[in-house]
ROSE-933463 format. One record per atom (N, C-alpha, C): residue number from 1; atom name; x, y, z. Coordinates in Angstrom, 2 decimals. Example, Ala and Ser with C-alpha at 12.3 -4.5 7.8 and 13.67 -1.06 7.14 Angstrom:
1, N, 13.19, -5.69, 7.80
1, CA, 12.30, -4.50, 7.80
1, C, 13.20, -3.30, 7.80
2, N, 12.85, -2.25, 7.08
2, CA, 13.67, -1.06, 7.14
2, C, 12.90, 0.03, 7.87
REM end
This chain:
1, N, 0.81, -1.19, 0.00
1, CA, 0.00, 0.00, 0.00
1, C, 0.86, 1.26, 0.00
2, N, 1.73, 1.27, 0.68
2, CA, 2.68, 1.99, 0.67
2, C, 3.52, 2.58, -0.52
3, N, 4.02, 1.49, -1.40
3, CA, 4.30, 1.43, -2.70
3, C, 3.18, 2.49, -3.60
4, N, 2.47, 1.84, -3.28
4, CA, 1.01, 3.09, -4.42
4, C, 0.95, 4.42, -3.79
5, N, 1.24, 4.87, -2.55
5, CA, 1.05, 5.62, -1.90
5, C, 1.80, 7.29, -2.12
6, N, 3.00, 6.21, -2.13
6, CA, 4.25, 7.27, -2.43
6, C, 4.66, 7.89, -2.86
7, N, 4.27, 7.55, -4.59
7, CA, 4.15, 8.24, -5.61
7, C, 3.56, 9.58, -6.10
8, N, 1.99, 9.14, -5.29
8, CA, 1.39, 9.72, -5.42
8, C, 1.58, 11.50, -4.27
9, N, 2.02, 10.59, -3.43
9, CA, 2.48, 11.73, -1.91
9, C, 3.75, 12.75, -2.23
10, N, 4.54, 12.01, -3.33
10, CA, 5.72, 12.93, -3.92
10, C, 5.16, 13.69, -5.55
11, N, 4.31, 13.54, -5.80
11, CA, 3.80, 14.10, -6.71
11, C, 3.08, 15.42, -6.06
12, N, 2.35, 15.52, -4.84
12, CA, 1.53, 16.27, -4.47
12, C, 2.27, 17.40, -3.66
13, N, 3.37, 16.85, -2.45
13, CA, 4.37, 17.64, -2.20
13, C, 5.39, 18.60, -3.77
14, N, 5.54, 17.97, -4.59
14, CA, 6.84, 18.12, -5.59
14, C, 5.44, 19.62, -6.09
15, N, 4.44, 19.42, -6.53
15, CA, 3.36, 20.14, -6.93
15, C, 3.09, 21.51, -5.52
16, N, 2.93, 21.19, -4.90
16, CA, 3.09, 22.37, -4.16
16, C, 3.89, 23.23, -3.35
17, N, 5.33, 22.41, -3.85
17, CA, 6.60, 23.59, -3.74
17, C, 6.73, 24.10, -4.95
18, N, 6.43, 24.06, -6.27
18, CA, 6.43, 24.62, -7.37
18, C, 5.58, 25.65, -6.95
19, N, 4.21, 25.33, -6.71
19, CA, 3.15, 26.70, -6.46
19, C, 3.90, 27.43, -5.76
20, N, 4.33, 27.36, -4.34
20, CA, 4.92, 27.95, -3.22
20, C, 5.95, 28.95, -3.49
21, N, 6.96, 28.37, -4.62
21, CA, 7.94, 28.92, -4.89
21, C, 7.64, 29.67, -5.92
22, N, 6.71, 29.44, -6.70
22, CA, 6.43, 30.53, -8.05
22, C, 5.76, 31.60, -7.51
23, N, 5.00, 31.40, -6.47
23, CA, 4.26, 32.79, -5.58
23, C, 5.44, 33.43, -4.79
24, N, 5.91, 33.03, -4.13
24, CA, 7.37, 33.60, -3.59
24, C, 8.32, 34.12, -4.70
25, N, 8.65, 33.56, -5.50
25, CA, 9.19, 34.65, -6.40
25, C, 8.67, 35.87, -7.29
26, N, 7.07, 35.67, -7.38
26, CA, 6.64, 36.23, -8.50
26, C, 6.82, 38.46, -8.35
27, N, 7.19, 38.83, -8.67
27, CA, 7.30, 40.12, -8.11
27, C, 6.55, 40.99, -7.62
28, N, 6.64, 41.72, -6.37
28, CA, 5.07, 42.39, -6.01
28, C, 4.87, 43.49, -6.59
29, N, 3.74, 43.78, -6.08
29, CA, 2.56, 44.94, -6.81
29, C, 2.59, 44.65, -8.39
30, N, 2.50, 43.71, -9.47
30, CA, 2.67, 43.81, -10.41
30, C, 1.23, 42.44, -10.97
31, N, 0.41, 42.85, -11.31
31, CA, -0.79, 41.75, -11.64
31, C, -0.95, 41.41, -12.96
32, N, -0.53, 39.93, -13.41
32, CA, -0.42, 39.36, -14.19
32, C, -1.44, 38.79, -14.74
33, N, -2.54, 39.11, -14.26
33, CA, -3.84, 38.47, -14.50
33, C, -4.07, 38.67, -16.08
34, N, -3.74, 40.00, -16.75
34, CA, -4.32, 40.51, -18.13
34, C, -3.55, 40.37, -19.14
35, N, -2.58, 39.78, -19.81
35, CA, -1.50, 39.95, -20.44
35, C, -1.59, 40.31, -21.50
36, N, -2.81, 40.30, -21.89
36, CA, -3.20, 40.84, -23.17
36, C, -3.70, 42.21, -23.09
37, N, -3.52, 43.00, -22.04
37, CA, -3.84, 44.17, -21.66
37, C, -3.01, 45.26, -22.87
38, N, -1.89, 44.64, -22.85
38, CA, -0.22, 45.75, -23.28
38, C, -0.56, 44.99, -24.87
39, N, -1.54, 44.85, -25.74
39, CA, -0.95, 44.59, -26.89
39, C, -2.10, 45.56, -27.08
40, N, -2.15, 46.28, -28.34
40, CA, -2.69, 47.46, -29.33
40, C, -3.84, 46.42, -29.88
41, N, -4.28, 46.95, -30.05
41, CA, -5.88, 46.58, -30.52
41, C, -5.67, 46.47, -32.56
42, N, -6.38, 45.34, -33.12
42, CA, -6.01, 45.11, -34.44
42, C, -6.06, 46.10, -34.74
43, N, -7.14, 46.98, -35.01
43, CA, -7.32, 47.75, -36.34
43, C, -6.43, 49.44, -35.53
44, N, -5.85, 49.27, -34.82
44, CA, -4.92, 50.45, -34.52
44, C, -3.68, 50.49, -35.03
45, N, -3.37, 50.36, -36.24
45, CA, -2.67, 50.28, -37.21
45, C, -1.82, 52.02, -37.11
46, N, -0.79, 52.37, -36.82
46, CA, -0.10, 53.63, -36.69
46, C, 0.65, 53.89, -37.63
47, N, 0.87, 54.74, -38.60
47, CA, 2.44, 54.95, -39.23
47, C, 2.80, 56.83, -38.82
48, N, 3.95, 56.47, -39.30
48, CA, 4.91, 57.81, -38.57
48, C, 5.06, 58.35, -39.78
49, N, 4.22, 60.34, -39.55
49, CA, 4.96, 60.99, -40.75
49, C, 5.95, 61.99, -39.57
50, N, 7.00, 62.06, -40.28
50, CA, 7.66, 62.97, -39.98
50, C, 8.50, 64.49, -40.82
51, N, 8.33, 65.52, -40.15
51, CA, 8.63, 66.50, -41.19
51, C, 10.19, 66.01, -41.91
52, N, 10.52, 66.55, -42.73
52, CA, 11.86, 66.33, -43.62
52, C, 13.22, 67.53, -42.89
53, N, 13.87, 66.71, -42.97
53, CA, 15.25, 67.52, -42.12
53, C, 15.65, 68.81, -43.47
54, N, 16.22, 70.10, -42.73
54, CA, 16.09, 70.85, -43.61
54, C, 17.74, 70.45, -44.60
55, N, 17.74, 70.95, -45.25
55, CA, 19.51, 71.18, -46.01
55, C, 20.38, 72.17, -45.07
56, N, 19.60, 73.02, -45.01
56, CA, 20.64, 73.84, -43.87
56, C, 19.97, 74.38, -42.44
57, N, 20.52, 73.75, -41.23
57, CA, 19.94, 73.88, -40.60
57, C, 19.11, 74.69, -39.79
58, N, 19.80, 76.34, -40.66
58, CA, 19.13, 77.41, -40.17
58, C, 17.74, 77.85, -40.94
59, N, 17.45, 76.82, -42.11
59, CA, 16.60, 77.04, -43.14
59, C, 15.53, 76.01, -43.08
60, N, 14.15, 75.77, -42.27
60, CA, 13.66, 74.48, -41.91
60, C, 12.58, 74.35, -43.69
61, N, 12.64, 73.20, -43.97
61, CA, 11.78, 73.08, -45.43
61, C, 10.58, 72.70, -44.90
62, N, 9.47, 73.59, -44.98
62, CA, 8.14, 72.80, -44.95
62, C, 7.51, 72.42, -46.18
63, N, 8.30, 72.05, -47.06
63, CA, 7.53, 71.48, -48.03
63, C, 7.92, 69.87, -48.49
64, N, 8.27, 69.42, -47.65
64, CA, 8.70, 68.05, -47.63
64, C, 8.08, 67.18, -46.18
65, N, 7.97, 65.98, -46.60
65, CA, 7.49, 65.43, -45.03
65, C, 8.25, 63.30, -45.65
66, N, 8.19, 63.10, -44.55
66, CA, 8.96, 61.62, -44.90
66, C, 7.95, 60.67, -44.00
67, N, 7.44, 59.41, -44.70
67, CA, 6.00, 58.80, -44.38
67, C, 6.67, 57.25, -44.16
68, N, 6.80, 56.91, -43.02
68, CA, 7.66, 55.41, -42.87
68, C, 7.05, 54.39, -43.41
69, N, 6.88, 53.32, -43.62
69, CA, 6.43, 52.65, -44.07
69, C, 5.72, 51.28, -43.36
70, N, 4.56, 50.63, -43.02
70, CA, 4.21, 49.86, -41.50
70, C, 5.53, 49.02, -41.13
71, N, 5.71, 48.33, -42.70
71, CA, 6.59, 46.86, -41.95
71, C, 7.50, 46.93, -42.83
72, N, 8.60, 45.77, -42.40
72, CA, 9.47, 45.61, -43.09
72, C, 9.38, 45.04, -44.26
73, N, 10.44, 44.97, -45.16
73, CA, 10.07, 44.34, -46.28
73, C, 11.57, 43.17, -46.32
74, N, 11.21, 41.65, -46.38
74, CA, 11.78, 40.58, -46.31
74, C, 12.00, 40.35, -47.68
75, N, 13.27, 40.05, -48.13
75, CA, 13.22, 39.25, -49.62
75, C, 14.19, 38.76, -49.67
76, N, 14.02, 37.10, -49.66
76, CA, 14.49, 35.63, -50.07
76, C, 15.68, 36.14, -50.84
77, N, 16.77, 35.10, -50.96
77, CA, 18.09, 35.07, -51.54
77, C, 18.43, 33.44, -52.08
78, N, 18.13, 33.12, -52.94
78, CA, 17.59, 32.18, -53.23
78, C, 19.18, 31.49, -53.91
79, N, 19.42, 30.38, -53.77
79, CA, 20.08, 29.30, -53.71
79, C, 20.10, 28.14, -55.01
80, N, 20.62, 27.38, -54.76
80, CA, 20.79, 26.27, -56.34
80, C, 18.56, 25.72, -56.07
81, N, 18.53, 25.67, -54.88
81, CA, 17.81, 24.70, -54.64
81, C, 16.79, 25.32, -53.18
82, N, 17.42, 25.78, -52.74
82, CA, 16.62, 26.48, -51.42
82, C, 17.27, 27.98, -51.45
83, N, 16.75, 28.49, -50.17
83, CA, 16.45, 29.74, -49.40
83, C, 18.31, 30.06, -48.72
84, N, 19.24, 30.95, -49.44
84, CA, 20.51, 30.73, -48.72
84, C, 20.34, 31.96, -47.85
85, N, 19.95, 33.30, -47.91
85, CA, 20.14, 34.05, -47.23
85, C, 18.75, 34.74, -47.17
86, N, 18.21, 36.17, -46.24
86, CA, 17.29, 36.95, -46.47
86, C, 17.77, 38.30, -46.23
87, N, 17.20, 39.44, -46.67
87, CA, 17.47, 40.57, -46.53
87, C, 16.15, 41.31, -46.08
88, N, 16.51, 41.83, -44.89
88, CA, 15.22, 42.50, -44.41
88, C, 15.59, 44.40, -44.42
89, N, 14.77, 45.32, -45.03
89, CA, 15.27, 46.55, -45.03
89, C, 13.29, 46.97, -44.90
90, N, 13.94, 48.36, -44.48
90, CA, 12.95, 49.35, -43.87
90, C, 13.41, 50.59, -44.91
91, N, 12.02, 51.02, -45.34
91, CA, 12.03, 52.02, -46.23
91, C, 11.05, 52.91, -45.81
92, N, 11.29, 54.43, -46.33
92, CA, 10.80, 55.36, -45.67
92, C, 10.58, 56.55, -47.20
93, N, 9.33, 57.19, -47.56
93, CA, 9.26, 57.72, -48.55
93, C, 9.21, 59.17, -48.38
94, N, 9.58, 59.86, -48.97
94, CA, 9.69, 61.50, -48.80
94, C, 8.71, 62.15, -50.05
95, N, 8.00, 62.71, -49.16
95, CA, 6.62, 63.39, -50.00
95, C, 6.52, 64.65, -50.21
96, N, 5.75, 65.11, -50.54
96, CA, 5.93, 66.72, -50.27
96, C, 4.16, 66.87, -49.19
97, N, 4.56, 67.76, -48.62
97, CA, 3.47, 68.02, -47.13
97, C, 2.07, 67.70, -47.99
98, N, 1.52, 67.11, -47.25
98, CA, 0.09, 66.56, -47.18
98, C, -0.39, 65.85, -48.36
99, N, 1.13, 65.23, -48.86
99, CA, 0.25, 63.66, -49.55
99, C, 0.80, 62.58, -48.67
100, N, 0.91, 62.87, -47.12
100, CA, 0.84, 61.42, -46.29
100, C, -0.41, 60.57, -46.89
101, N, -1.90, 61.11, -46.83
101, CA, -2.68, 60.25, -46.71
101, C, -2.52, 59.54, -48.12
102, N, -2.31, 60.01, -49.22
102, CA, -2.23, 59.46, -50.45
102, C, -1.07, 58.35, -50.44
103, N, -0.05, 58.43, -50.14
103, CA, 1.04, 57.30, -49.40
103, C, 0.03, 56.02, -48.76
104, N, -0.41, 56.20, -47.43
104, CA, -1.04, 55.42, -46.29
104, C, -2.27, 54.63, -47.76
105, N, -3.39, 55.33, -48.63
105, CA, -4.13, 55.26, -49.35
105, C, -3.64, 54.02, -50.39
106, N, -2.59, 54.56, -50.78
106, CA, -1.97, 53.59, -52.01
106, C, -0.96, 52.58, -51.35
107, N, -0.31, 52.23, -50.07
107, CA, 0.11, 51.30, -49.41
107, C, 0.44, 50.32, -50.06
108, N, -0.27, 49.17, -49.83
108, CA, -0.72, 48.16, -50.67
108, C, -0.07, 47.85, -52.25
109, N, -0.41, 48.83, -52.77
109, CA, 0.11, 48.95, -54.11
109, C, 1.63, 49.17, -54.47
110, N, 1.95, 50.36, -53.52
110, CA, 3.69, 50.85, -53.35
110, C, 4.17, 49.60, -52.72
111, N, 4.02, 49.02, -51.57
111, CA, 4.70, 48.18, -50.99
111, C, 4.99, 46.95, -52.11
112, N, 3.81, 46.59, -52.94
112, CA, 3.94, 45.38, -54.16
112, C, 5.07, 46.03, -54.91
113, N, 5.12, 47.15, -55.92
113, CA, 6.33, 47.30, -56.53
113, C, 7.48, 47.68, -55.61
114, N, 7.62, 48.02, -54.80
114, CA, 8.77, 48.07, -54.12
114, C, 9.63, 46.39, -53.73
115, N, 8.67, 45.11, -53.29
115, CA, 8.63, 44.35, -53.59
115, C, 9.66, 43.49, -54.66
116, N, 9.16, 44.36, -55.92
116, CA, 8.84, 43.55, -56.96
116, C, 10.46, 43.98, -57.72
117, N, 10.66, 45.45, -57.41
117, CA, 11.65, 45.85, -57.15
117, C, 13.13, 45.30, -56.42
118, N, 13.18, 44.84, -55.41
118, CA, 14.08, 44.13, -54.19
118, C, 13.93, 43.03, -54.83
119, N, 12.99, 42.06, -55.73
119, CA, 13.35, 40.96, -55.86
119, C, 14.17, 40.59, -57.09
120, N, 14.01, 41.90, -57.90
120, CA, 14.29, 41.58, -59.05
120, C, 16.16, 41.95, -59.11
121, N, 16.57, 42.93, -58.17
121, CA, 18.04, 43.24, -57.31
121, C, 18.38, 42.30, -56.88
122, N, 17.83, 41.19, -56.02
122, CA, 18.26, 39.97, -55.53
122, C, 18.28, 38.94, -56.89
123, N, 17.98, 38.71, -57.53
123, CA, 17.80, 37.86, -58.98
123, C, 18.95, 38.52, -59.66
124, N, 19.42, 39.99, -59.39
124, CA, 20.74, 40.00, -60.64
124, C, 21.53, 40.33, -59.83
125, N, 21.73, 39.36, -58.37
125, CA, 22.65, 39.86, -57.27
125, C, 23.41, 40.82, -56.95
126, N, 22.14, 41.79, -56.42
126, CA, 22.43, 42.85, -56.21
126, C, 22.49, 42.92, -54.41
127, N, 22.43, 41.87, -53.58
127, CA, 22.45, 41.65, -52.37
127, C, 23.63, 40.37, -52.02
128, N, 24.35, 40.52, -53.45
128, CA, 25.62, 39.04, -53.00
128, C, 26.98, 39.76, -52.24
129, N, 27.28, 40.08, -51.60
129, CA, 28.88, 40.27, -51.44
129, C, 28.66, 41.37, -50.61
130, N, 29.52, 42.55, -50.72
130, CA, 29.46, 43.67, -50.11
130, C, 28.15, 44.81, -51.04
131, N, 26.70, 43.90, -50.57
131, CA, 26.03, 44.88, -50.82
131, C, 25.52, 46.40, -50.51
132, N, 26.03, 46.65, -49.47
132, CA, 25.92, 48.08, -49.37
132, C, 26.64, 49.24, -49.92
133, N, 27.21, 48.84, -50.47
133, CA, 28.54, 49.88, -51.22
133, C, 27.26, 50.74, -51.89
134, N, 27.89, 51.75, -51.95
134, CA, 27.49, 53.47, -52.49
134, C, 27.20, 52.91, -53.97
135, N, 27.44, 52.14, -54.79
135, CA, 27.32, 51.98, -55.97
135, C, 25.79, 51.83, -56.17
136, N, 26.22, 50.05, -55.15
136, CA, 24.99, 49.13, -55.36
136, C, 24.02, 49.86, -54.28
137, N, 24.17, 50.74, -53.63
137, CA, 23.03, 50.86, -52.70
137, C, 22.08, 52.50, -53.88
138, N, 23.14, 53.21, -54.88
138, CA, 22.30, 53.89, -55.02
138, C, 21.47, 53.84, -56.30
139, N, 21.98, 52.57, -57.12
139, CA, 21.37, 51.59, -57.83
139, C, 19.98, 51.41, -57.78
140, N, 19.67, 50.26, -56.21
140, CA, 18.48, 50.31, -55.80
140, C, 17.27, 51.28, -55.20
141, N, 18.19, 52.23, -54.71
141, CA, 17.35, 53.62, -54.44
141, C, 17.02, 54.77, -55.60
142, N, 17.65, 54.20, -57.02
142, CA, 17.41, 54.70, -57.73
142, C, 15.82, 53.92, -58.01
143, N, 16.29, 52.78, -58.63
143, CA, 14.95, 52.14, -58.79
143, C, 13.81, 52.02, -57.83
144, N, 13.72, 51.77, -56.59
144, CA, 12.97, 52.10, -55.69
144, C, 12.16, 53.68, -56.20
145, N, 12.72, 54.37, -56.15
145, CA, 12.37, 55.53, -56.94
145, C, 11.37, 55.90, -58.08
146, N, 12.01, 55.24, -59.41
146, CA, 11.17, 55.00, -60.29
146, C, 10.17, 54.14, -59.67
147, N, 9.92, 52.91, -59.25
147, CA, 9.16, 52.75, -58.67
147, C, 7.89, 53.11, -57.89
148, N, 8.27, 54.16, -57.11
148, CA, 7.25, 54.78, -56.39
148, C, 6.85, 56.28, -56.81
149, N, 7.28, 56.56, -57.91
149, CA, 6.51, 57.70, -58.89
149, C, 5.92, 57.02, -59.77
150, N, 6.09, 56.03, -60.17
150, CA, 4.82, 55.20, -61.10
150, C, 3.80, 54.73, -60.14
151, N, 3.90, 54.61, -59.13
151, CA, 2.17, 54.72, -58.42
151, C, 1.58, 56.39, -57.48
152, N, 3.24, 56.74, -57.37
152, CA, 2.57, 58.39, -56.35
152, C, 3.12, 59.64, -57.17
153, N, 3.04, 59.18, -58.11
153, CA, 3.29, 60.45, -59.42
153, C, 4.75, 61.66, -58.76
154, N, 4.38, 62.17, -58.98
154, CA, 5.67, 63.58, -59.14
154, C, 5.86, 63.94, -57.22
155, N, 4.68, 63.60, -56.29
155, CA, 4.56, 63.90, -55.07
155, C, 5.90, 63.61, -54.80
156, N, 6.53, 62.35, -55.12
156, CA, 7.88, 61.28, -54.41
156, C, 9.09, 62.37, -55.24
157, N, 9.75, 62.48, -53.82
157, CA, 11.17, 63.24, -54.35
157, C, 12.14, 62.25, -54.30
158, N, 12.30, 60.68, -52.79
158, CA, 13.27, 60.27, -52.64
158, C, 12.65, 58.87, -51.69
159, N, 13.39, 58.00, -51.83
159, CA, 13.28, 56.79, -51.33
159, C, 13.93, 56.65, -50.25
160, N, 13.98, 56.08, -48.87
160, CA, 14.90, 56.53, -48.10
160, C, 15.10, 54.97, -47.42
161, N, 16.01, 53.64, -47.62
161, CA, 16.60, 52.92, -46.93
161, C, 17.09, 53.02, -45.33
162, N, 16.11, 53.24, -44.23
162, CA, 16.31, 53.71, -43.49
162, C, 16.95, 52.74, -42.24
163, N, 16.33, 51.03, -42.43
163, CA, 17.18, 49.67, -42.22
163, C, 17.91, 48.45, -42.98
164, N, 18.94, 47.82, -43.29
164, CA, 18.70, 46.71, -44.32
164, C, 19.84, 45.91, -43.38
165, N, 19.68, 44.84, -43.50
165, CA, 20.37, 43.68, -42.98
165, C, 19.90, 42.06, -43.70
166, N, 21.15, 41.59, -43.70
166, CA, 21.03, 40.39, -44.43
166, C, 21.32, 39.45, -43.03
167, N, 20.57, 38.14, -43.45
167, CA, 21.01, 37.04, -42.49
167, C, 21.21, 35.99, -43.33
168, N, 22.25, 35.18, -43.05
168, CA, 22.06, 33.91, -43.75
168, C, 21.69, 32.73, -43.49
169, N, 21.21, 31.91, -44.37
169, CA, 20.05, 30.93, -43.95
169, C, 21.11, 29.59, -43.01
REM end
């Protein structure tokens, strides 16, 4: 009887020094009950315009504003056969004042050729080696460019690479 007993008696002790000790450590005044309290609600979707830095600093331009973009943009580096590396960069578009909403409006659309853009740089390895060099980086910010005046017309002055990092697979 004893044998059946025991098991069960070190299961129940072993179970309530875990409780004991997770309440004893847990930190005070701090209530864990909601954890879903601290996350943003779906459709609160934010992007950042920010005014445009002037050329000279005693001269501020209000006729420029720079509209970040939500997310990053990921694009595959593709291999004999698989996935060898990825490149993740953050882009940021420079408008002239108050076509943010026309930016935010056409989203969707800019983010596809921009896209379509980065993949087609990665296809004539334009992300193999020392891709950031001044050459190859103003290459793609050229095209990025064309790019985003064929959907936001003459508004777009400049494309702005504001993160890029490669990882390899």
């Amino acid at each position: 009887m004893i044998k059946k007993l025991l098991p069960i008696l070190l299961a129940l002790v072993g179970t309530g020094a875990g409780v004991g000790a997770g309440l004893f450590l847990m930190p005070a005044g701090e209530d864990h009950a909601d954890a879903t309290e601290c996350l943003p609600p779906d459709d609160a979707v934010r992007h950042e315009t920010v005014a445009a830095a002037p050329d000279d600093p005693d001269q501020p331009d209000a006729t420029r504003e720079y509209v970040k973009l939500s997310n990053q943009f990921v694009v595959p580096i593709m291999g004999s056969e698989r996935v060898r590396a990825l490149v993740v960069a953050s882009l940021s578009v420079e408008v002239s004042i108050g076509s943010a909403e026309t930016v935010y409006a056409r989203e969707p659309k800019l983010r596809d050729v921009f896209l379509q853009v980065m993949f087609d740089h990665a296809n004539i390895g334009g992300f193999e080696g020392a891709f950031t060099t001044g050459e190859r980086m103003k290459i793609l910010r050229g095209a990025l460019l064309d790019a985003a005046r064929s959907v936001l017309g003459s508004d777009v002055s400049d494309v702005l690479i504001t993160e890029i990092a490669r990882q390899e697979a």
